[in-house]
C-alpha positions in Angstrom: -2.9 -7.8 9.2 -1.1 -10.0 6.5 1.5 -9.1 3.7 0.3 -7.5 0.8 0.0 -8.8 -2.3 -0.5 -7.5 -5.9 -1.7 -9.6 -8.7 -3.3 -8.8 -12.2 -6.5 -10.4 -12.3 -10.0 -10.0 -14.5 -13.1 -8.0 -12.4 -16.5 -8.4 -13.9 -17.5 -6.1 -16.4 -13.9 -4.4 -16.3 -11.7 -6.8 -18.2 -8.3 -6.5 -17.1 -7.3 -5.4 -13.9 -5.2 -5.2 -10.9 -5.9 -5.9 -7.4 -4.1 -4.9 -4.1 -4.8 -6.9 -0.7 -3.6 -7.8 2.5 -5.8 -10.9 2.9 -8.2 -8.6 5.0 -9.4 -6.0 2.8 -8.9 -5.9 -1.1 -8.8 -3.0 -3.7 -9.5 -3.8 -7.5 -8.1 -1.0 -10.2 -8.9 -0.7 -14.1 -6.2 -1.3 -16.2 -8.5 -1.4 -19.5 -10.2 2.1 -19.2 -9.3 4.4 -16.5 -7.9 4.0 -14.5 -10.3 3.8 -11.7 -10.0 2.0 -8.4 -13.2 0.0 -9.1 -13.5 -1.5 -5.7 -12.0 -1.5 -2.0 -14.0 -4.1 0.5 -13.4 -6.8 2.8 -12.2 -10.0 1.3 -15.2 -11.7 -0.5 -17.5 -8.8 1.4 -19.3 -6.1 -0.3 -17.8 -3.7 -2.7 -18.1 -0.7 -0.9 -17.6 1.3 -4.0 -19.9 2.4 -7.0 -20.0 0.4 -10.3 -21.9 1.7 -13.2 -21.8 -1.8 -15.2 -24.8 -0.3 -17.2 -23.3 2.6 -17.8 -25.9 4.6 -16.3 -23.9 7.6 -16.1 -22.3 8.8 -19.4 -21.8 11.9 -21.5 -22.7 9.7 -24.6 -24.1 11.6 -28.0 -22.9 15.3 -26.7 -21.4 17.4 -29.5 -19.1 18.8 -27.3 -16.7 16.0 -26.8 -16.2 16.4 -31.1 -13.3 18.2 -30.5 -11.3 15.3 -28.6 -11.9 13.6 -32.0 -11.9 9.8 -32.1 -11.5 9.2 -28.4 -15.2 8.6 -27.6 -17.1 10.0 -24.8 -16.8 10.0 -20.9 -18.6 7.5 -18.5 -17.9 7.5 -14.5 -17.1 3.6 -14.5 -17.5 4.1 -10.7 -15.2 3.9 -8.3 -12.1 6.3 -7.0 -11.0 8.7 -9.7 -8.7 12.1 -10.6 -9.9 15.3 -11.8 -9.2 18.7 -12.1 -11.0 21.4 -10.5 -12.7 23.7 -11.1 -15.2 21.4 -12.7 -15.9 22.7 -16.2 -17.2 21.1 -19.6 -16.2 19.2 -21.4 -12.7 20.2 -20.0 -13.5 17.8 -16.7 -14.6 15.2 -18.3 -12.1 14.3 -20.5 -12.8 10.5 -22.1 -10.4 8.0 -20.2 -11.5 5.2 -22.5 -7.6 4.1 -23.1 -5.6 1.0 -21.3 -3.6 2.1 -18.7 -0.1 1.5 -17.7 0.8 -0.3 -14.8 3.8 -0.4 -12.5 3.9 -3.1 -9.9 6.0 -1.1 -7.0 6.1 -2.1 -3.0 3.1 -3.1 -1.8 1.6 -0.9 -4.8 1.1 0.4 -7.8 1.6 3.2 -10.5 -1.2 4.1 -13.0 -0.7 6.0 -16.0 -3.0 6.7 -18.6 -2.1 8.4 -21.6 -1.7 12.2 -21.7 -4.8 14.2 -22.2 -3.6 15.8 -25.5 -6.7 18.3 -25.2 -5.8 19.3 -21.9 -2.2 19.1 -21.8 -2.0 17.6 -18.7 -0.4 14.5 -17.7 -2.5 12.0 -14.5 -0.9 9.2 -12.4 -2.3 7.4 -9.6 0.1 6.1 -6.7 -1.9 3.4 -4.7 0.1 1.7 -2.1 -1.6 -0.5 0.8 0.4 -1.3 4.0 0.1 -4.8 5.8 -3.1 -3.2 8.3 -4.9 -2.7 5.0 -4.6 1.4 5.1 -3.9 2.8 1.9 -2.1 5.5 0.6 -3.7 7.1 -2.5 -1.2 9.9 -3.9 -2.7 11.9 -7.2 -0.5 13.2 -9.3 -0.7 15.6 -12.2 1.7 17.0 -14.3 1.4 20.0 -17.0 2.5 18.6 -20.1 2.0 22.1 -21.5 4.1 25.0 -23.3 1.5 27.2 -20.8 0.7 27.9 -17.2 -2.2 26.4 -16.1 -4.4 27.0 -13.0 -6.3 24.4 -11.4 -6.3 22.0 -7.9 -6.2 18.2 -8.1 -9.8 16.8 -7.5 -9.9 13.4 -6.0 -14.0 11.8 -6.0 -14.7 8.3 -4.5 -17.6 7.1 -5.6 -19.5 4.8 -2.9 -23.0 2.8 -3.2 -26.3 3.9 -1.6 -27.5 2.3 1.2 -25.0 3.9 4.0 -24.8 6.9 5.9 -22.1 10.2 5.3 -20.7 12.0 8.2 -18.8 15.2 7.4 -16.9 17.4 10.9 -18.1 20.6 10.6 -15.4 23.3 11.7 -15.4 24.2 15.5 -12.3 27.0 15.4 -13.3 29.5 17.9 -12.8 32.4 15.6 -14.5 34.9 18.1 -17.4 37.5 16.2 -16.0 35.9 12.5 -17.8 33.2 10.7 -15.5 30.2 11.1 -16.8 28.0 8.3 -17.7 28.4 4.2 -20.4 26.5 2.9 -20.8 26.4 -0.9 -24.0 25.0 -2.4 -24.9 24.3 -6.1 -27.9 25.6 -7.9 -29.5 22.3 -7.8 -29.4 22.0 -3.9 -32.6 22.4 -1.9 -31.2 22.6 1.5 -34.3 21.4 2.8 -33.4 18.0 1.2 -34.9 15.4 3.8 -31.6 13.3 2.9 -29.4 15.8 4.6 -29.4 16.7 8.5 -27.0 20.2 8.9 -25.6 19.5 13.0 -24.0 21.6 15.0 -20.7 19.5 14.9 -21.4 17.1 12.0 -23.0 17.0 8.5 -24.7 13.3 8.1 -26.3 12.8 4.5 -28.0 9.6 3.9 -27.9 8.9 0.1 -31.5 7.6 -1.4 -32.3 5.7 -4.2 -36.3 7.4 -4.2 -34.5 11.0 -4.8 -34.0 11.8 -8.3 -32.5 15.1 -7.5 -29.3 15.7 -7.3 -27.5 16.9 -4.1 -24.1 18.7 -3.3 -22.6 21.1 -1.1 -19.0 21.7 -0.4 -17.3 22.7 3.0 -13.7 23.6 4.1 -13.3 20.8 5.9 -10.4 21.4 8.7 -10.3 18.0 10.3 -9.5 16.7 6.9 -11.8 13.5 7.5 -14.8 12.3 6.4 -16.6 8.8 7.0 -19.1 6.1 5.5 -20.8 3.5 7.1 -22.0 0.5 5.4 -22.7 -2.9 4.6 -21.7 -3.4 8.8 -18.3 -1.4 7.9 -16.7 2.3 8.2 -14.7 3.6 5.4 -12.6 6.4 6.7 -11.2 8.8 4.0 -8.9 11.4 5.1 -6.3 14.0 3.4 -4.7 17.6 4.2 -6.6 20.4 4.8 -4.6 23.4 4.5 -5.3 25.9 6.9 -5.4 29.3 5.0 -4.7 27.8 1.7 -6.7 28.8 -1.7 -9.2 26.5 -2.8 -12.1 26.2 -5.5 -15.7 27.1 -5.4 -15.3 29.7 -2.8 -12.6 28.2 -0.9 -14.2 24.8 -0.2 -11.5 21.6 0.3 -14.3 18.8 0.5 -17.3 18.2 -1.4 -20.1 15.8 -1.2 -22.4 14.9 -4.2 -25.5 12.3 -4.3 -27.8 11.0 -7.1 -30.6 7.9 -6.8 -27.5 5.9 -7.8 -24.6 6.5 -5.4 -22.6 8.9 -3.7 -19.6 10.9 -3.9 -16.7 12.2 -1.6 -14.6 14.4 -2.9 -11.3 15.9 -1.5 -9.5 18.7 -3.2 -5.8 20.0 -2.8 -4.9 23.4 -3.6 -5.7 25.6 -6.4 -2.3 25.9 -8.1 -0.3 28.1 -10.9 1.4 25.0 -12.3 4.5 26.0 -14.9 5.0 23.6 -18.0 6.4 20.2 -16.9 5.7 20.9 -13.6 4.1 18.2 -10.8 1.7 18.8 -8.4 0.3 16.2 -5.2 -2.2 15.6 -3.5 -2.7 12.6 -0.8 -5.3 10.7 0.3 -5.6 7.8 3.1 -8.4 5.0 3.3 -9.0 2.6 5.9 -12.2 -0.1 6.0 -13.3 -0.9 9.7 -15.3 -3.8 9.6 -18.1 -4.2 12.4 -18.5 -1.2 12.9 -22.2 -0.2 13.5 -23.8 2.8 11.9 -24.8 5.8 14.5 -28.0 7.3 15.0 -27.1 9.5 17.2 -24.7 13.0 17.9 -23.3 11.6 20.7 -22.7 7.8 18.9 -20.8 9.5 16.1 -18.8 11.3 18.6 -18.0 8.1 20.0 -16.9 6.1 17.4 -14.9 9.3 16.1 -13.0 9.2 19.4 -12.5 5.6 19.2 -11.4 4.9 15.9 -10.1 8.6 14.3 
């Protein structure tokens, strides 16, 4: 535990950024492109986040992205970013290639990219860290409009191979109902040997030998779900809404994997937003370092207990 500092700096590959620390764990954001929270880790430790510093993972040469003009095409960067759901193209992808404003506020910051003229819609990330090193992600997104518009706010944290997912399934006793929705891409072999489907958690262990893809989505009640690696747990949680509407069948989590990394994703309501109006959505992050992975039901169950 330590005050919390916020400092621009310059990260590798990224050029100018901003980084956010308590002396114990530090988180790096774009300020050049973006923005994206490029990496959360312990101090001088391990970025537990995704980079794609040779741009692995682009939409580069697709005529589709003509009609946004002169402002390039889309690459993931890496890292934490903010979306709209449901996913559609080139709509979601939307190129984020511009500097990005940035307001130093307590213990935070605001990010603001420009407006997505295409999509009317305006984005703003809210990162604020506290002195125990748990931060507060809020996701903002604003209808810059003359229109309704109908989506949820989409936040995907994008975290290296190497480590181990575990995702709470639901254990409501709803009696002779089903009591959980599992959505599952086209893509998905659910014989994938990189996935084991428990009775009360999903573990998925990302691989760089797999070239296909992987995702399935979940409504995840506990709103929780948890990475070990590198020796250390990230724990992301947000609100699941019990009862509430969300995308691709109703689904408020989704997991993705490639050979290259591995996404969580949490998503907030699918909302009727009116011109000028803003919609939130929150998510909370916490590193535990030493913290060793399970291998077993009854070890995740343990841990879960202990630290969640």
């Amino acid at each position: 535990m330590g005050k919390v500092t916020v400092r621009k700096i310059e990260y590798g590959v990224w050029g100018n950024c901003v980084e956010v620390s308590n002396g114990n764990v530090d988180l790096v954001a774009t300020l050049d492109i973006g923005p994206r929270i490029i990496r959360f880790g312990v101090c001088d430790g391990p970025n537990e986040f995704f980079e794609d510093k040779n741009d692995e993972l682009n939409k580069n040469g697709n005529s589709a992205f003509d009609i946004y003009g002169d402002e390039g095409y889309w690459h993931i960067y890496g890292g934490h970013r903010l979306w709209t759901s449901p996913e559609a193209f080139p709509r979601s992808y939307y190129p984020d290639n511009e500097p990005v404003d940035c307001v130093e506020i307590e213990n935070g910051v605001r990010l603001t990219p420009p407006p997505q003229a295409w999509n009317e819609i305006q984005t703003e990330l809210v990162v604020v860290m506290n002195e125990d090193g748990v931060v507060t992600v809020t996701h903002n997104i604003t209808n810059i409009g003359s229109w309704q518009q109908e989506f949820a706010i989409w936040a995907l944290t994008v975290l290296k191979i190497g480590g181990l997912e575990v995702v709470p399934q639901p254990n409501k006793d709803t009696g002779l109902l089903g009591n959980r929705i599992l959505a599952l891409w086209p893509y998905t072999n659910m014989n994938d040997s990189r996935v084991s489907w428990g009775r009360d958690y999903i573990t998925l262990r990302p691989s760089k030998s797999s070239k296909s893809a992987f995702k399935f989505g979940i409504n995840n009640e506990k709103g929780f779900s948890v990475y070990f690696n590198h020796g250390n747990m990230f724990v992301k949680k947000y609100n699941h809404i019990d009862g509430g509407i969300y995308p691709d069948g109703g689904v408020s989590f989704e997991t993705y994997t490639n050979n290259l990394m591995c996404e969580m994703e949490t998503l907030g309501e699918l909302k009727k937003v009116q011109p000028g109006e803003t919609i939130s959505h929150d998510e909370t992050w916490n590193l535990i370092p030493n913290v060793s992975e399970p291998e077993t039901n009854e070890e995740i169950e343990t841990i879960i207990k202990e630290y969640l």
